[in-house]
C-alpha positions as CSV (number, residue, x, y, z in Angstrom):
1,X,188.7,149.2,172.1
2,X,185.1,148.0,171.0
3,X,187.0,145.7,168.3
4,X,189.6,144.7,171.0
5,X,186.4,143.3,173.2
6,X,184.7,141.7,170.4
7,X,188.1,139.7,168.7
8,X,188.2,138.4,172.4
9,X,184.4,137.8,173.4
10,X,185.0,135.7,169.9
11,X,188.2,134.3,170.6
12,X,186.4,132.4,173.3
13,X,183.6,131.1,172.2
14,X,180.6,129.9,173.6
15,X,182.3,129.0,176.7
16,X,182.9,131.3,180.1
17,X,186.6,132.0,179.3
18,X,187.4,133.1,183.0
19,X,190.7,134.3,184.4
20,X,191.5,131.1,185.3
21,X,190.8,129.0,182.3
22,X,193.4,131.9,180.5
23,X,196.1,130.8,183.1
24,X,195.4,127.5,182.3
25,X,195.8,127.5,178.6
26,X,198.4,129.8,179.0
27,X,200.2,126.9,181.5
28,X,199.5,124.2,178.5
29,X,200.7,126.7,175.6
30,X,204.1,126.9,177.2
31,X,204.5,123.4,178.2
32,X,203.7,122.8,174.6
33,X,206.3,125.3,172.6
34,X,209.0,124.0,175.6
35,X,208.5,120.6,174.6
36,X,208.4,121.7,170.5
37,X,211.3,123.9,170.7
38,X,213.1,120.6,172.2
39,X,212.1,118.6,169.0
40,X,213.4,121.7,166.7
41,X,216.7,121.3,168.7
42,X,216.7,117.3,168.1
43,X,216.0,118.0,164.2
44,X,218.6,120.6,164.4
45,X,216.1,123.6,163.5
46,X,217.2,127.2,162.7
47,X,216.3,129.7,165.2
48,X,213.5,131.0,162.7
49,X,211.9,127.8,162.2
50,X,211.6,127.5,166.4
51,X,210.0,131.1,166.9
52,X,207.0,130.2,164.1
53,X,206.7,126.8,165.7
54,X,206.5,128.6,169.0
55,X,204.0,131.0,167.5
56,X,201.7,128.4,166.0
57,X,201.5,126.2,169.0
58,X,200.6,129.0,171.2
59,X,198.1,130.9,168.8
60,X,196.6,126.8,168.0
61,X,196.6,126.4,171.7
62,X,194.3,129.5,172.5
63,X,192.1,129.0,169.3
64,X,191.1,125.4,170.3
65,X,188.0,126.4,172.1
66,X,186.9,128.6,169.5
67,X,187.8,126.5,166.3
68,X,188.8,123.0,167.7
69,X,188.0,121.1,164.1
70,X,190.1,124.1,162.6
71,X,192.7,123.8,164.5
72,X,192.7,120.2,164.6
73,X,193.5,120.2,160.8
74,X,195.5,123.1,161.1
75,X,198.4,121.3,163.7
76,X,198.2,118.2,161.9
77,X,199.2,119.8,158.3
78,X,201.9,121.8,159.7
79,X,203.3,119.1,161.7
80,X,205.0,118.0,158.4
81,X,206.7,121.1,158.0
82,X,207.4,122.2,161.6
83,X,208.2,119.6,163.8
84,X,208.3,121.7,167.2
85,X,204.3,121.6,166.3
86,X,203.7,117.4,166.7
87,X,203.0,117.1,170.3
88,X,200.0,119.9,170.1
89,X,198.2,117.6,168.3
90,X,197.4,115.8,171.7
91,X,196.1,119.0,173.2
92,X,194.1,119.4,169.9
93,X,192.9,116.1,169.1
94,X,191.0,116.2,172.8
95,X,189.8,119.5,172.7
96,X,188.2,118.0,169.7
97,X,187.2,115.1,171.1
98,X,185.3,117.1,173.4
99,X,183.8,119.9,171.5
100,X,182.5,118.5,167.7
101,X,178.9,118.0,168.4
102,X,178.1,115.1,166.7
103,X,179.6,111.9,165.8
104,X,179.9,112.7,161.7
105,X,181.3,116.4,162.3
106,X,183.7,114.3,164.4
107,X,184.6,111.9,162.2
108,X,185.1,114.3,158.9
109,X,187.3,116.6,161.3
110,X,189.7,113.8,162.3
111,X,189.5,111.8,159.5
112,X,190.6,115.6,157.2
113,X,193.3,116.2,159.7
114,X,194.6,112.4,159.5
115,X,194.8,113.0,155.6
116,X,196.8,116.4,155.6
117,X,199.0,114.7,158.3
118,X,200.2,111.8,156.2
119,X,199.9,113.2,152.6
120,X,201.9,116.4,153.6
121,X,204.3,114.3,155.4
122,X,204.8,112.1,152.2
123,X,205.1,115.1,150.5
124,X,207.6,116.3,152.7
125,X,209.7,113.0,152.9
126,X,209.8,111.9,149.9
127,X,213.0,112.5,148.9
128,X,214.3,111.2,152.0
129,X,212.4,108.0,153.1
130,X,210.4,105.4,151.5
131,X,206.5,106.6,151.3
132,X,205.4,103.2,152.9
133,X,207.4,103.8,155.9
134,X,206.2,107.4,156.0
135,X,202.6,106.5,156.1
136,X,203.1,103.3,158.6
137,X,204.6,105.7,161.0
138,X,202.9,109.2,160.5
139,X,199.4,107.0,161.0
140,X,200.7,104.8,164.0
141,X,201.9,108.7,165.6
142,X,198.5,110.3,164.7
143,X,196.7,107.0,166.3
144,X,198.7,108.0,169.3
145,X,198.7,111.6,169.5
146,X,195.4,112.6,167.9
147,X,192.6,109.5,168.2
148,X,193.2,107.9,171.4
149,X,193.2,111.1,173.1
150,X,190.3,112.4,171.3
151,X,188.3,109.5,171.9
152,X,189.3,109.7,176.0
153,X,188.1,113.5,175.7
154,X,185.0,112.1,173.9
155,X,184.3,109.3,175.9
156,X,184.8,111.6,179.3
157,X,182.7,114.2,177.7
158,X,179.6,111.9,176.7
159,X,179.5,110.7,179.9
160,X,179.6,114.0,181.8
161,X,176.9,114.9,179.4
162,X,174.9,111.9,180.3
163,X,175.5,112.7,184.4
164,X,174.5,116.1,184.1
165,X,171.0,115.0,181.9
166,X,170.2,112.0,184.0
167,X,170.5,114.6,187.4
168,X,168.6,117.1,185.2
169,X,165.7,114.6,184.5
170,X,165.8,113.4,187.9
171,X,166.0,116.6,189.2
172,X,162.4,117.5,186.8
173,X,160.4,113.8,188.4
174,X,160.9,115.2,191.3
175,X,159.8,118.8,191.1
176,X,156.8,117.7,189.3
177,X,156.7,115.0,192.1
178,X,156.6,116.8,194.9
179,X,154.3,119.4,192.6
180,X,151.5,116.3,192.1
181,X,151.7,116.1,196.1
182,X,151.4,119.6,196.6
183,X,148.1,119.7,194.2
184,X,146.7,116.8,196.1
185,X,147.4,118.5,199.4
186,X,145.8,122.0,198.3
187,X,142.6,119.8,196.8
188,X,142.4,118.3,200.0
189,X,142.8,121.4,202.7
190,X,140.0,123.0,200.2
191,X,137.4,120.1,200.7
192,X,138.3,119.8,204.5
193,X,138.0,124.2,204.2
194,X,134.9,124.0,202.7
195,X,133.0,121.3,205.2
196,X,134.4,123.7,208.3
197,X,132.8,126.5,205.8
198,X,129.5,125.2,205.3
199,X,129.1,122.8,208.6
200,X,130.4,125.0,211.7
201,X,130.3,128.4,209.6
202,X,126.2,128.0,209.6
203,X,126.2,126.2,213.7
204,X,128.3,129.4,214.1
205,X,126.1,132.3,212.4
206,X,123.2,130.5,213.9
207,X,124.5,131.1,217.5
208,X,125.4,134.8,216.8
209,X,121.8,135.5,214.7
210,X,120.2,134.1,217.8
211,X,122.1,135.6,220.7
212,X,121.7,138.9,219.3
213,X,118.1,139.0,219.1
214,X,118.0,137.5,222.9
215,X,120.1,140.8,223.8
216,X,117.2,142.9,222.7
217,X,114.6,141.4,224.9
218,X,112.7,143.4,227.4
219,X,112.3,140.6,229.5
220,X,115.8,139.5,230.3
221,X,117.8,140.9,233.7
222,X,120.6,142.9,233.1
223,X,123.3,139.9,234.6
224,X,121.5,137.7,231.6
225,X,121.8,140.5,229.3
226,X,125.6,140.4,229.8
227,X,125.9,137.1,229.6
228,X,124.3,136.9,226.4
229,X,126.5,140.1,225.4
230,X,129.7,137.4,226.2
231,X,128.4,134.3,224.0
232,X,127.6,136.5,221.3
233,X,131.2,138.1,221.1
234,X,132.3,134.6,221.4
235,X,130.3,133.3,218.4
236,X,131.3,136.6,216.1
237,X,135.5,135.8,217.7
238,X,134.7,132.2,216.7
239,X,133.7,132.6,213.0
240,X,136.2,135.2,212.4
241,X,138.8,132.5,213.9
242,X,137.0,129.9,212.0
243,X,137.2,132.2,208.8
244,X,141.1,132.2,209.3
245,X,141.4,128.7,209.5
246,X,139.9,128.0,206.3
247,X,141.8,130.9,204.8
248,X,145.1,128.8,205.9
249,X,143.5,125.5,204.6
250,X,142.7,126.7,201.2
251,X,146.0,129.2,200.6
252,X,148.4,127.9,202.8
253,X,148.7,131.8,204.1
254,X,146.3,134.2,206.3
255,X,144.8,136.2,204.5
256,X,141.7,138.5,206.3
257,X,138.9,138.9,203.5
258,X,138.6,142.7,201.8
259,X,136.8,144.8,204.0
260,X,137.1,142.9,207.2
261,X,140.7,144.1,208.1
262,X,138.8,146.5,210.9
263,X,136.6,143.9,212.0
264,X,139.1,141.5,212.9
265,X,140.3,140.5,216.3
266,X,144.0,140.6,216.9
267,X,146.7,139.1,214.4
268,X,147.0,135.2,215.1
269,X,150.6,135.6,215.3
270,X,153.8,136.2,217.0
271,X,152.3,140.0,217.2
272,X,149.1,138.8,219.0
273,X,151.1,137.1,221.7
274,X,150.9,140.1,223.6
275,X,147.1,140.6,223.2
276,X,146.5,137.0,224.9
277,X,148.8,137.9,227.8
278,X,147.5,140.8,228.5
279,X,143.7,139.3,228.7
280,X,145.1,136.9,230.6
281,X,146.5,139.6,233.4
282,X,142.8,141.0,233.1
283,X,141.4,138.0,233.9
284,X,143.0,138.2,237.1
285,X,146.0,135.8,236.0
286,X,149.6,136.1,236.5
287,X,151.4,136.3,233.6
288,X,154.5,137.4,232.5
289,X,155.9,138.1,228.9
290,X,159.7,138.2,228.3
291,X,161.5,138.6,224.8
292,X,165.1,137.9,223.9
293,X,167.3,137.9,220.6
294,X,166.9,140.1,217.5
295,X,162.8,139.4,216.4
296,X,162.9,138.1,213.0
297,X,159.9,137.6,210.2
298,X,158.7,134.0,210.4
299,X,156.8,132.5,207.5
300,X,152.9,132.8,207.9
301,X,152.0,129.2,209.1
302,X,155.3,129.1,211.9
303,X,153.3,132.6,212.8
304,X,150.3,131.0,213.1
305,X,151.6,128.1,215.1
306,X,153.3,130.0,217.7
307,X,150.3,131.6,218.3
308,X,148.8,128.5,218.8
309,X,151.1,126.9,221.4
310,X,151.2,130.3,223.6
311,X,146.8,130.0,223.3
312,X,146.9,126.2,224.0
313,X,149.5,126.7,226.8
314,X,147.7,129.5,228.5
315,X,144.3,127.1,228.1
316,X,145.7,123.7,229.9
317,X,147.4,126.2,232.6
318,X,143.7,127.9,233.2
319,X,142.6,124.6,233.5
320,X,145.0,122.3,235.5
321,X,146.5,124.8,237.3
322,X,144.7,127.9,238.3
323,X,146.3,130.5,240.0
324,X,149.6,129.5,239.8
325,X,152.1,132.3,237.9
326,X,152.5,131.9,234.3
327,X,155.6,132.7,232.5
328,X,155.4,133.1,228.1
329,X,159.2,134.1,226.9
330,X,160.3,134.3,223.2
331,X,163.7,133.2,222.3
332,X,164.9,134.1,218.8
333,X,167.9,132.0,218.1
334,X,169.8,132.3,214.9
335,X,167.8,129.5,212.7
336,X,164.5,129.2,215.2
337,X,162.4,130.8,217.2
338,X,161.8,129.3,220.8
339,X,158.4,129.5,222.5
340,X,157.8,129.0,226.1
341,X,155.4,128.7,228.5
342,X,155.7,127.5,232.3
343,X,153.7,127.3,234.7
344,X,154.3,127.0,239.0
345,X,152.4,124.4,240.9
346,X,148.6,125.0,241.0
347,X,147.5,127.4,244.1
348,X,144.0,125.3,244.4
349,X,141.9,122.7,242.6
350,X,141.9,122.3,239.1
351,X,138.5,123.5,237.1
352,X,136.0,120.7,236.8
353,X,133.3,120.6,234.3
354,X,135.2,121.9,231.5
355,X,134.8,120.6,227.6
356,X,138.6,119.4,227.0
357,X,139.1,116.7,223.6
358,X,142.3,115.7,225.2
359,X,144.1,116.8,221.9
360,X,145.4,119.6,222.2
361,X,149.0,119.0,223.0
362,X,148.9,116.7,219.9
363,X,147.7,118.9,217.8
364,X,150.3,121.3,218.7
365,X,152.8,118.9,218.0
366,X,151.1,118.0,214.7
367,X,151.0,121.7,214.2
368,X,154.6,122.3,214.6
369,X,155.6,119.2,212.6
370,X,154.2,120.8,209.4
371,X,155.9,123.7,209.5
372,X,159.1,121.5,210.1
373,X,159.2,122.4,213.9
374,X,158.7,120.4,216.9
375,X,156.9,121.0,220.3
376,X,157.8,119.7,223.8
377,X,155.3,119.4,227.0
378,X,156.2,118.0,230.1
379,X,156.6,118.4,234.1
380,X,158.9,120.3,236.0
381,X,160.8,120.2,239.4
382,X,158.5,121.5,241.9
383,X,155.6,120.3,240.6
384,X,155.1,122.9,237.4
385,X,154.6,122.2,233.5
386,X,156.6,123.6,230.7
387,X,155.4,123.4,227.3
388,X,158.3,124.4,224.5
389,X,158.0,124.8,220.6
390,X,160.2,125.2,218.5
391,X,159.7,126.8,215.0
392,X,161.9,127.7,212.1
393,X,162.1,130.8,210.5
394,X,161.3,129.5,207.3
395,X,158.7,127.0,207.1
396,X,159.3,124.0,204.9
397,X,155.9,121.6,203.5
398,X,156.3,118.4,205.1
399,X,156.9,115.7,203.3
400,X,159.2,117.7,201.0
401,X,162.0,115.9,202.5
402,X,160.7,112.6,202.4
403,X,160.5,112.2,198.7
404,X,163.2,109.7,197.7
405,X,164.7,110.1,194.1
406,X,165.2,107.6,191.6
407,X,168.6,106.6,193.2
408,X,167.1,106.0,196.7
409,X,168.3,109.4,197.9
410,X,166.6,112.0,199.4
411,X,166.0,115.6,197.2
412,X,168.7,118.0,197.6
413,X,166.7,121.8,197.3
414,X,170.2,123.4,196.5
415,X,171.4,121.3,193.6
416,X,168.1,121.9,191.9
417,X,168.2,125.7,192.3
418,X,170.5,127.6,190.2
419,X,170.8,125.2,187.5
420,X,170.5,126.6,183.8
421,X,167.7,124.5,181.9
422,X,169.4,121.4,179.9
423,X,170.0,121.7,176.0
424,X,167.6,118.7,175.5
425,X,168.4,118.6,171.5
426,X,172.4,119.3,171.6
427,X,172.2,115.9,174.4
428,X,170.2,113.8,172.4
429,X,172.6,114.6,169.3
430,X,175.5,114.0,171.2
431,X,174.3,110.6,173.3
432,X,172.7,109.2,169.7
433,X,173.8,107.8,166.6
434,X,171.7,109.0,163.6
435,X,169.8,105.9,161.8
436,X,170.4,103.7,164.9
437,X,168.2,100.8,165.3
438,X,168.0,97.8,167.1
439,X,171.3,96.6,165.3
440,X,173.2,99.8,166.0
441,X,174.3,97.9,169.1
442,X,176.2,94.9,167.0
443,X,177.3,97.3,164.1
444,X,178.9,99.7,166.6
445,X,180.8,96.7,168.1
446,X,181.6,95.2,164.1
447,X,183.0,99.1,164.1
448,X,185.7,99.0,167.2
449,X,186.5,95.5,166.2
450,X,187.2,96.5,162.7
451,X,189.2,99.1,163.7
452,X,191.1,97.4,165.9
453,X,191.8,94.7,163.4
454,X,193.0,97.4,161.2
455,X,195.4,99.3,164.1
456,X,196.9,95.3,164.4
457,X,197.7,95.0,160.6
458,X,199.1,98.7,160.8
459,X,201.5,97.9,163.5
460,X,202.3,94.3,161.8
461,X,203.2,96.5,159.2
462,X,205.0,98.3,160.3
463,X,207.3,96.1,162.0
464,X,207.5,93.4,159.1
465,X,208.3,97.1,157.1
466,X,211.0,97.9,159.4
467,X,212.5,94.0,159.4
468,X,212.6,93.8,155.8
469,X,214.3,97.5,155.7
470,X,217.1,95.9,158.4
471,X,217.9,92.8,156.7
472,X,218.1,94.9,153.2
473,X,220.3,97.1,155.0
474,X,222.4,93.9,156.6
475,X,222.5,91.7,154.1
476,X,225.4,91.1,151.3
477,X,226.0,87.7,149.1
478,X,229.8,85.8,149.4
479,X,230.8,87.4,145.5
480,X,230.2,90.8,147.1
481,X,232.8,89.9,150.2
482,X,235.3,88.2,148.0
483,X,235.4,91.3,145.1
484,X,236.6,93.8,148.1
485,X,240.1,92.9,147.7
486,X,242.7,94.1,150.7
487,X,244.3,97.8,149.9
488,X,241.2,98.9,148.2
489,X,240.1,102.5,148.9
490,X,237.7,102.5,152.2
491,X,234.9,104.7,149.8
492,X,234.8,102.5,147.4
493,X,234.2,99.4,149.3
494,X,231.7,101.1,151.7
495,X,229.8,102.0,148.5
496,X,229.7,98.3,147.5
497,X,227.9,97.8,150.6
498,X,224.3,98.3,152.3
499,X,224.1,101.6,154.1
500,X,223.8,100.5,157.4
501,X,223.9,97.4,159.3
502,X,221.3,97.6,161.1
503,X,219.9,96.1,164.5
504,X,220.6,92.2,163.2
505,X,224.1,92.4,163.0
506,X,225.0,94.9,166.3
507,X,227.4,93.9,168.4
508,X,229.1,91.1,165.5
509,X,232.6,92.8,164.3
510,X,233.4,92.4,168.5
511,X,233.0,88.5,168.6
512,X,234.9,87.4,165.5
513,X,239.2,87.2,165.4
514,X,240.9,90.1,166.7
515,X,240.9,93.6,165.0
516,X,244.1,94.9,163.8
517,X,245.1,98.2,165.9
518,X,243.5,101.2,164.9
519,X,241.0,99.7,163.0
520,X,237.4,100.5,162.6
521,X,235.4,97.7,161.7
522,X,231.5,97.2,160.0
523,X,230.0,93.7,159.7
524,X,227.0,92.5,157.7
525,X,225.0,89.2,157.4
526,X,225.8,86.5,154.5
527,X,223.1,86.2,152.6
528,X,223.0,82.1,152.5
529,X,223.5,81.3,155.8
530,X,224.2,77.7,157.2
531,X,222.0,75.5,157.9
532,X,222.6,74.9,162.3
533,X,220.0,77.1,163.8
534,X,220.9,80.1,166.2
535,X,224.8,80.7,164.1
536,X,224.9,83.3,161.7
537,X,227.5,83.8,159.2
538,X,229.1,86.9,159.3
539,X,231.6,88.9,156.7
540,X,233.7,92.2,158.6
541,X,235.3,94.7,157.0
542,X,237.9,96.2,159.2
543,X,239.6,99.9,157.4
544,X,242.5,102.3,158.9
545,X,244.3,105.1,157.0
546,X,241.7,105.7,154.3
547,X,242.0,101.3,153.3
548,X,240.8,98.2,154.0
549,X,243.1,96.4,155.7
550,X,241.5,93.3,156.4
551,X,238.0,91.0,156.3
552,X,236.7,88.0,157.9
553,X,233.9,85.5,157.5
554,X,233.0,83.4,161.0
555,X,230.4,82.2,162.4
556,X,228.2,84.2,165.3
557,X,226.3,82.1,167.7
558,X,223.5,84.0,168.7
């Protein structure tokens, strides 16, 4: 079983060989002995010869992957000795294509499999055809069965090679992109931090060192006493908030220092929500608290804002509308979390005399923004005021999204997740020509012209090969016609003549003098013909009953 599992974790390489890749070479293995099995039948194969061509283009077919410069060879040798095996070689020849790393691994492999195809199939013909012929045609069928589809497979392959390394790189700009961005951000929130630290942080300690030695005078009234007992728990509630703050600025989280866990006032979250309501009710203020949805964890800065539009809410209602009922409710909807607070018309004059920067609905929006939320504040029928925020669940750093790529378009966060780190060295092998310089350009193009020049003079060949072979084949001289004397035995005449007539004279014994009845007829071409262009001179040989019974020279106008 162990051996089983390791012939097949080898038998497919380096690649995923999933259930569906099987099915597919599977698909192509059977279209492939189908179509072989129809060549054994046109070259009148025995029934052994079509199950080992079957064989071998099914095991060739499944072995590709694994040894595609093997098998490569492999189907072009055999493909002089079994021809059921020829049409593989264009499932072969681009499995190559795409699998040799390296253009001179590529170019041994093909040109070793071009060189078993047409020495084996001289080999294998020789005593039937003329080698010239053999070569002309085996290398004008491996042009078109092997290279052109190798160099399609190649050509697709290089290029979804370069794709996949130019999104890689561009992909890696922007990561350390949006990392450059994301230092410069933290080095700034740490120097903003660090003034609030060392400017307010001592205003701050000063108040609170201050008020707590008024609270031990003897000479102060109990009513003063208290009121210095509120400003001092004001400043301590101040630094502790302040300390917060520059925790966020510096980390991006909350993060209460070691020690002070106890010493801290209620979570500046979702979870001290409640805690500001209910100071609100004690300070004589109607409010109401109302939750709906499944409560989900929100990141620590969406937390933190929805804290602050419930404080900043509650603050402009103290302020512009005291009195009136007050209503916080907490939506959580399935990608946000909705925080609301309304409030009825005001039940008397506003507060006057109160320290307001006119920013605080801005900096809730600003806020909110960040986190990749939004906040909305406006008045209601009936004279109220509802402000809205909306925050996700996840909180994503602004500006992530507004980093444009090297194409103009704007960073996808899932196609650069999940993606296995690029083989740098196998690319720049397969994308590069070793020894290239600045010429490699013009000597690559010299290269495709040169072999197209030669692929011309190979087909020229081939068809000034097969002309010659048909007027060889067509052509007799006047002595030969006049020796073939009426009543002569049919063999012995036809073995005077060329084999076959070939293409140049088809169709000629039907436009000369009538046949006699019964006869069967061959024509071939004189060999000095006249001198009027587009007539050919013709000599027919018509036999019955084993004999010639008559011939004709006429003229053909073609």
């Amino acid at each position: 079983m162990a051996k089983t599992r390791a012939g097949r974790e080898w038998l497919k390489g380096p690649e995923p060989w999933t259930r569906r890749m099987l099915a597919g070479d599977l698909a192509i293995g059977s279209v492939a002995v189908l179509l072989g099995l129809g060549v054994e039948e046109l070259d009148r194969g025995s029934g052994l010869r079509m199950l080992v061509s079957a064989a071998v283009v099914m095991a060739l077919t499944l072995l590709r992957r694994r040894l595609p410069a093997a098998t490569l060879v492999a189907g072009a040798a055999l493909g002089a000795f079994l021809p059921g095996t020829v049409l593989v070689t264009t499932v072969l020849g681009w499995s190559a294509g795409r699998r040799i790393i390296g253009v001179g691994r590529a170019g041994a492999a093909f040109t070793l499999a071009f060189f078993a195809s047409v020495g084996l199939g001289v080999v294998h013909e020789w005593s039937q055809m003329r080698p010239l012929l053999v070569v002309i045609f085996t290398t004008l069928m491996f042009l078109a069965t092997t290279v052109i589809p190798g160099l399609a497979s190649r050509y697709w392959s290089q290029r979804r090679t370069l794709l996949s390394a130019l999104q890689e790189r561009n992909g890696q700009l922007l990561r350390e992109r949006a990392m450059v961005a994301g230092q410069a951000r933290l080095r700034e929130r740490q120097r903003i931090a660090q003034d609030m630290h060392d400017s307010l942080g001592h205003q701050l300690a000063l108040i609170s060192v201050h008020t707590g030695a008024l609270e031990v005078d003897p000479h102060l009234t109990d009513r003063q006493l208290e009121a210095v007992g509120v400003l001092r728990q004001a400043s301590v509630a101040a630094m502790h908030e302040l300390r917060e703050v520059v925790g966020i600025l510096r980390d991006g989280v909350e993060a209460p220092l070691p020690g002070e866990e106890a010493a801290q006032p209620a979570a500046r979250g979702v979870a001290g929500i409640a805690g500001v309501v209910e100071a609100a009710r004690g300070a004589g203020t109607d409010v109401r608290l109302t939750a709906s949805g499944e409560p989900r964890p929100l990141a620590a800065a969406c937390d933190h804002a929805a804290y602050r539009v419930v404080q900043e809410a509650l603050t402009n209602a103290y302020k512009h509308a005291p009195g009136a009922p007050i209503t916080v409710e907490l939506r959580y909807e399935d990608d946000s979390l909705v925080v609301e607070i309304a409030n009825g018309p005001a039940a008397g004059p506003g507060v006057g005399g109160l320290v307001s920067g006119g920013q605080g609905l801005t900096g809730l929006r600003e806020r909110a923004r960040l986190v990749g939320g939004m906040v909305h504040a406006g008045a209601v029928d009936g004279g109220g005021f509802r402000v809205a925020g909306v925050l996700p669940y996840g909180a994503e750093p602004a500006g992530a999204a507004d980093v444009a790529d090297d194409f103009g378009q704007q960073a996808q966060a899932q196609g650069l997740r999940g993606v296995p780190p690029m083989d740098w060295s196998v690319v720049d092998r397969e994308l590069s020509v070793p020894g290239r310089t600045r010429t490699g350009g013009f000597a690559l193009g010299c290269g495709i012209a040169f072999a197209a020049v030669v692929l011309l003079v190979i087909v020229v060949g081939a068809g000034v090969a097969f002309l010659v072979g048909s007027m060889d084949d067509s052509v007799i001289d006047r002595t030969e016609f006049e020796a073939a004397q009426v009543g002569a035995a049919e063999q012995a005449v036809r073995d005077r003549l060329p084999s076959s007539g070939g293409f140049l004279v088809e169709g000629a014994a039907e436009k000369g003098p009538p046949r006699p009845e019964g006869s069967q007829c061959t024509a071939r071409l004189a060999r000095d013909q006249p001198g009027a262009l587009g007539t050919d001179l013709v000599f027919r040989f018509c036999f019955k009953d084993g004999k010639l019974v008559d011939k004709q020279a006429y003229e053909v106008k073609q």
